[in-house]
Structure formats: C-alpha cells, structure tokens
One Martini backbone bead per residue (centre of mass of N, CA, C, O) as a GRO file, in nm:
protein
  193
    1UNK     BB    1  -1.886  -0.190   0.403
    2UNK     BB    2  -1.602   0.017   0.349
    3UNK     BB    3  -1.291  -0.075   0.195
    4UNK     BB    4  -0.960   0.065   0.195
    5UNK     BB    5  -0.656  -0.085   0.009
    6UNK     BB    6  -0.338  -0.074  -0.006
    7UNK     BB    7  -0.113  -0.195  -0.186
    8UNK     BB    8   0.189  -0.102  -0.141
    9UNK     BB    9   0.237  -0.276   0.186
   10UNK     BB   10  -0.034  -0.483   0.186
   11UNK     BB   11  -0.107  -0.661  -0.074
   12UNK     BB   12   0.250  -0.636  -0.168
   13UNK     BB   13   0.568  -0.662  -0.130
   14UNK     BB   14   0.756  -0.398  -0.279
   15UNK     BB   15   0.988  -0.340  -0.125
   16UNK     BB   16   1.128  -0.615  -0.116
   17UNK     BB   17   1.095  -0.627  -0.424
   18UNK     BB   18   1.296  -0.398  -0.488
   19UNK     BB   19   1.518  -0.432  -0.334
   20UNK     BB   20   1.621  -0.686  -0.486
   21UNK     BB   21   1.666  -0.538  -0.733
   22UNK     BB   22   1.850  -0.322  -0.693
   23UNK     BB   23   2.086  -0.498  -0.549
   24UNK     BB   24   2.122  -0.657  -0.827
   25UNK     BB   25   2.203  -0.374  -0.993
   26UNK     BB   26   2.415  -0.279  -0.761
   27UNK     BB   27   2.544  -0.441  -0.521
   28UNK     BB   28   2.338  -0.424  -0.293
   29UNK     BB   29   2.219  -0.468   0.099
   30UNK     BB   30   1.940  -0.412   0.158
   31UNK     BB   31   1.712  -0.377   0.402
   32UNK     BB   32   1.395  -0.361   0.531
   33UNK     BB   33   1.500  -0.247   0.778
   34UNK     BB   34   1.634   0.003   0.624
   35UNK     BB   35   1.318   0.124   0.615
   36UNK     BB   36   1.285   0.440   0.796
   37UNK     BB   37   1.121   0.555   0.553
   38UNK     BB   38   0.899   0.573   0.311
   39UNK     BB   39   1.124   0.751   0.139
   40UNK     BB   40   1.352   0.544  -0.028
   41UNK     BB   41   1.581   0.735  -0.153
   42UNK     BB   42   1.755   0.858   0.117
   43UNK     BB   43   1.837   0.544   0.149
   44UNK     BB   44   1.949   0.523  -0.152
   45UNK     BB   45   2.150   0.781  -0.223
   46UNK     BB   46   1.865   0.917  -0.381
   47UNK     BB   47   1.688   1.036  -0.599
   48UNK     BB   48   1.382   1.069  -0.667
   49UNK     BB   49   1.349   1.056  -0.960
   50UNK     BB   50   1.551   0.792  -0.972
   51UNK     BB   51   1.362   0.608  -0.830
   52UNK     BB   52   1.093   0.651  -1.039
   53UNK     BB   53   1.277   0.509  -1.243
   54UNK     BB   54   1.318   0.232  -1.090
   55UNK     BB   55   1.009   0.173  -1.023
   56UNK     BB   56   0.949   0.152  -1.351
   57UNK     BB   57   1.166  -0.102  -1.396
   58UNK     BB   58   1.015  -0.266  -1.204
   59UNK     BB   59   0.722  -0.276  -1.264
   60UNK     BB   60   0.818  -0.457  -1.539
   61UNK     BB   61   0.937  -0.647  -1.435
   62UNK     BB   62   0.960  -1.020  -1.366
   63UNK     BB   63   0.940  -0.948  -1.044
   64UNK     BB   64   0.692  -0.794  -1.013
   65UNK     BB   65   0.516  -1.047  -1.119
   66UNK     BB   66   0.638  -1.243  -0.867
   67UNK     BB   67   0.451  -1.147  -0.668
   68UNK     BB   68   0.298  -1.165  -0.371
   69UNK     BB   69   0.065  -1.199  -0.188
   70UNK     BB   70  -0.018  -1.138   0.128
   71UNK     BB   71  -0.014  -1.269   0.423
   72UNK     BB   72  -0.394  -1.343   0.473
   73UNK     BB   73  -0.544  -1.186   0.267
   74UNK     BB   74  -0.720  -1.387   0.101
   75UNK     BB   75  -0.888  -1.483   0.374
   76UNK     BB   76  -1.003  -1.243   0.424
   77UNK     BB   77  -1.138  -1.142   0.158
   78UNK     BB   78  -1.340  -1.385   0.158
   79UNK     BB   79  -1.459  -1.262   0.428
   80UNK     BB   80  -1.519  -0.950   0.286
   81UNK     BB   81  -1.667  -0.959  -0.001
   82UNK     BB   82  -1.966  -0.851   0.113
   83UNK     BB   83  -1.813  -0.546   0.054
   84UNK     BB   84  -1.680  -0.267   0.015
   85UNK     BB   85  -1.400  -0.267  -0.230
   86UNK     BB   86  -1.079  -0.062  -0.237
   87UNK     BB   87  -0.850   0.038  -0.403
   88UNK     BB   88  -0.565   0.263  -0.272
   89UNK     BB   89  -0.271   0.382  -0.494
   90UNK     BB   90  -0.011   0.544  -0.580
   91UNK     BB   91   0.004   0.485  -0.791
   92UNK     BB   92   0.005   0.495  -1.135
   93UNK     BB   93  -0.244   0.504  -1.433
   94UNK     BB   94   0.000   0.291  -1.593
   95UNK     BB   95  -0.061   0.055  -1.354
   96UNK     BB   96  -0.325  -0.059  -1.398
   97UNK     BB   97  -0.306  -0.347  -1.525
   98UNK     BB   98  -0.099  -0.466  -1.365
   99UNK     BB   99  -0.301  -0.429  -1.067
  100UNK     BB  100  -0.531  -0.613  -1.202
  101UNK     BB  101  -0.361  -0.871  -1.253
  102UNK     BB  102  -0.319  -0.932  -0.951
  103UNK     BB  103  -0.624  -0.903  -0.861
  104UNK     BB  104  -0.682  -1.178  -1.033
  105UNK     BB  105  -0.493  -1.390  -0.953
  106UNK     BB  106  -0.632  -1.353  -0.613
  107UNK     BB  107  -0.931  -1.232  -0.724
  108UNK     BB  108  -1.166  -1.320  -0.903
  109UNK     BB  109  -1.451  -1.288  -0.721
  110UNK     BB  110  -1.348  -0.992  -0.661
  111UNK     BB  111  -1.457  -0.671  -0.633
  112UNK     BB  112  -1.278  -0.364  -0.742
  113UNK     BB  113  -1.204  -0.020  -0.679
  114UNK     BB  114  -0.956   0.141  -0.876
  115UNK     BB  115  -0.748   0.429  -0.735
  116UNK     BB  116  -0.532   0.653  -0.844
  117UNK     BB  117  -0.338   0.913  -0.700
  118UNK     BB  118   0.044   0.931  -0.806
  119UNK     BB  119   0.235   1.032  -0.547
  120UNK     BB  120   0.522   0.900  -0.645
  121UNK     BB  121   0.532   1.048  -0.926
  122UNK     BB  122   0.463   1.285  -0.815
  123UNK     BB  123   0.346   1.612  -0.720
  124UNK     BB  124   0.116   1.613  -0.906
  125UNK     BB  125  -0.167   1.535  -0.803
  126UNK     BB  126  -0.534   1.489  -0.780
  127UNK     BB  127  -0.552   1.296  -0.523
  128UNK     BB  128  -0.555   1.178  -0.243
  129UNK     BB  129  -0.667   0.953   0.003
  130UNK     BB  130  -0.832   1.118   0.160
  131UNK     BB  131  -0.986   1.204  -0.026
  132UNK     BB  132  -1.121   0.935  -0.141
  133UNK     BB  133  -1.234   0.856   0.085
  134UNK     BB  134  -1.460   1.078   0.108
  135UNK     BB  135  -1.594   1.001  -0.173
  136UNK     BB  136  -1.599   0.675  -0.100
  137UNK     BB  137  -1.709   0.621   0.197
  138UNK     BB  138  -1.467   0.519   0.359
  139UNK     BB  139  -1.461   0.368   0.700
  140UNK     BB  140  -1.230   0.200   0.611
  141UNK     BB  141  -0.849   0.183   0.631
  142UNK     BB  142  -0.526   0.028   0.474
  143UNK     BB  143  -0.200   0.100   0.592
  144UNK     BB  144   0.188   0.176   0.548
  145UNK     BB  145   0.143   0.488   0.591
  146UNK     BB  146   0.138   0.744   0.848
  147UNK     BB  147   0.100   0.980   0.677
  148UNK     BB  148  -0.164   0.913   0.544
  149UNK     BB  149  -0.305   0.785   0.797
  150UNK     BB  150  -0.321   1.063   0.957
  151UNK     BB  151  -0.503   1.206   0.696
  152UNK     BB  152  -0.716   1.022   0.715
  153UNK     BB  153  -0.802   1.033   1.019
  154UNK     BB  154  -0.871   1.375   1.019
  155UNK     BB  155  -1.123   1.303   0.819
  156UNK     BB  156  -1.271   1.030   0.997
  157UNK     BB  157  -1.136   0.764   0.932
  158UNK     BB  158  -1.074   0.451   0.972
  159UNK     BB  159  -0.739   0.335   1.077
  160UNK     BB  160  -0.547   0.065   0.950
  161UNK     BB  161  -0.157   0.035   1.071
  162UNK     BB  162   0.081  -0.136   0.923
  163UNK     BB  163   0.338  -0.273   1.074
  164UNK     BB  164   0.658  -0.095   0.966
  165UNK     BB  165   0.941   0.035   0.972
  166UNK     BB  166   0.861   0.306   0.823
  167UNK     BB  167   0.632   0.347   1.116
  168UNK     BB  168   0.737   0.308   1.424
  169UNK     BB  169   0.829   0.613   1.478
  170UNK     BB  170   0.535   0.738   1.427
  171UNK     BB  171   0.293   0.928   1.514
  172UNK     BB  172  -0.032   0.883   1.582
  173UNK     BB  173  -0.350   0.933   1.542
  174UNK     BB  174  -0.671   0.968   1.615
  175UNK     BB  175  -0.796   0.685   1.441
  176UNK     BB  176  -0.565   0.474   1.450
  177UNK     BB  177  -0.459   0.146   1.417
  178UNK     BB  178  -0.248  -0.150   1.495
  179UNK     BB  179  -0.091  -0.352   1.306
  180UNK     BB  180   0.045  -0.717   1.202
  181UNK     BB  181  -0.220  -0.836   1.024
  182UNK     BB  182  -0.459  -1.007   0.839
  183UNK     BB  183  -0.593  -1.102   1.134
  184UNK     BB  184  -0.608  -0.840   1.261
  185UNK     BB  185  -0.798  -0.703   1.078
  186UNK     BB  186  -1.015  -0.844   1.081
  187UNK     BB  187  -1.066  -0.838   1.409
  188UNK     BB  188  -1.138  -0.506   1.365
  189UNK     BB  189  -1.356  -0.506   1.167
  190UNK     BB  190  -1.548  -0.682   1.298
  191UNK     BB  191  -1.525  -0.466   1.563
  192UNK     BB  192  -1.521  -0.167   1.454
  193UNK     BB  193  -1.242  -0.087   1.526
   0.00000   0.00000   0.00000
C-alpha cells in the first residue's frame, strides 16, 4: 500500500508550538482550541505576509527544533514501515533540512519521500496534495486540514481526516473518514479504510 502523509499537524504538533512561540513573542494568550480555521493568520489578527514570516522564524527557531513526533506515530509507522510511506507537506521546499532531521530522529530505519507542496508560503505552489497523491498512486492519504482532505478524496484517494479544532466544523466529502489519533489510524488502514 502506499500512504501519504501531511507533516505538521498529522506527524507533529506545530501549530501548539507555534502558539507558544507567538503568545511568548508576543505576550499573546491563544490556545489550540482557538484554531477554527486551518488558515491561522485571520485567528491571529495578521496578515497572511506577516503569519508566513513568523512561520519561517519559528521554523528556524530552538522550538521548533525539540517538537516531539505525534503521540502513537512511532509504534502505528514501525508497524506500517513495509508499505510505502510519503509526506507530503505544505512546507516550502527550503525546510526540507529541518523536514529530513524530524523524521530521521523518530525514524531512523523508515524510508520516506517527502514531498514539499509550498502551499502555505506561497500562493503560486507548483503542485497541490490532491495533484501528488495522484502521481505518487497513493491509496491513502492523512490530512488535517478538510480543504486538502476534500479535494485529496475528490480525486478518488482514501482520506483519513485526523480530528482537529480547525477541521471539526467542515463538511467533509465521501471519501474522507475522521479519525481521532494514530491507534484510530492504524486500525483503519489495517481495513482498508
């Protein structure tokens, strides 16, 4: 089987630090349950510009660097590691660095190929989530953002939707199927979905 799967907010936890970085730079009080919307600029009364340039100073920053992988990733990816395994990520393509370092500190014996969309840093990306799981045939895929999820399951892919703040009120099309963690996951795939 082949799985693709979306890096931050799926494999690890970037928008709760990325809040903690903010709310520390700026003595700001946000809390994930504040995030009802995947794009988190108009939630933090910024502009799009300014969100992508604290994104890229936290990308860089010793914060960013102790992010821990998701809770249960670990144990579901050693039990999936002879399938083939994809990130594909909004990253732009000059955190692939960072990107590589993540997963080789909690994965050191699986093979990924990462992807880089560019979508959140840019409006001109080159290639959508939906458009690379179809040229990389990949049969599922694990988003949380529902707008990817959606147009990822449009194109006929299997969608395992990790529940999150900024996703729980979106509709989802057939094709997506909401999970709660990577025990959920796990369990899923194992059914195919």
């Amino acid at each position: 089987m082949r799985i693709g799967i979306d890096m931050d907010g799926v494999a690890v936890e970037t928008f709760q630090g990325f809040l903690d970085f903010y709310n520390e730079k700026f003595g700001a009080k946000f809390k994930l349950q504040d995030i009802d919307n995947h794009h988190i600029w108009p939630i933090l009364g910024i502009s799009r510009k300014k969100a992508v340039e604290l994104m890229e100073e936290y990308f860089f920053s010793d914060s960013f660097k102790d992010l821990e992988v998701a809770e249960g990733m670990v144990e579901v990816i050693d039990e999936l590691g002879e399938n083939e395994l994809f990130i594909v990520t909004s990253r732009p393509k000059k955190f692939e660095m960072q990107t590589l370092q993540f997963l080789d500190k909690y994965f050191k014996n699986i093979n990924f190929e990462v992807l880089h969309t560019n979508d959140f840093h840019s409006e001109n990306n080159s290639k959508s989530k939906a458009e690379i799981c179809l040229e990389k045939e990949i049969d599922v895929f694990i988003e949380d953002c529902a707008e990817y999820s959606n147009e990822v399951a449009a194109k006929g892919v299997k969608v395992l939707l990790i529940n999150k703040p900024w996703n729980e009120k979106v509709k989802v099309v057939e094709g997506v199927k909401r999970v709660g963690n990577w025990k959920d996951i796990l369990e899923k795939i194992k059914n195919e979905c």
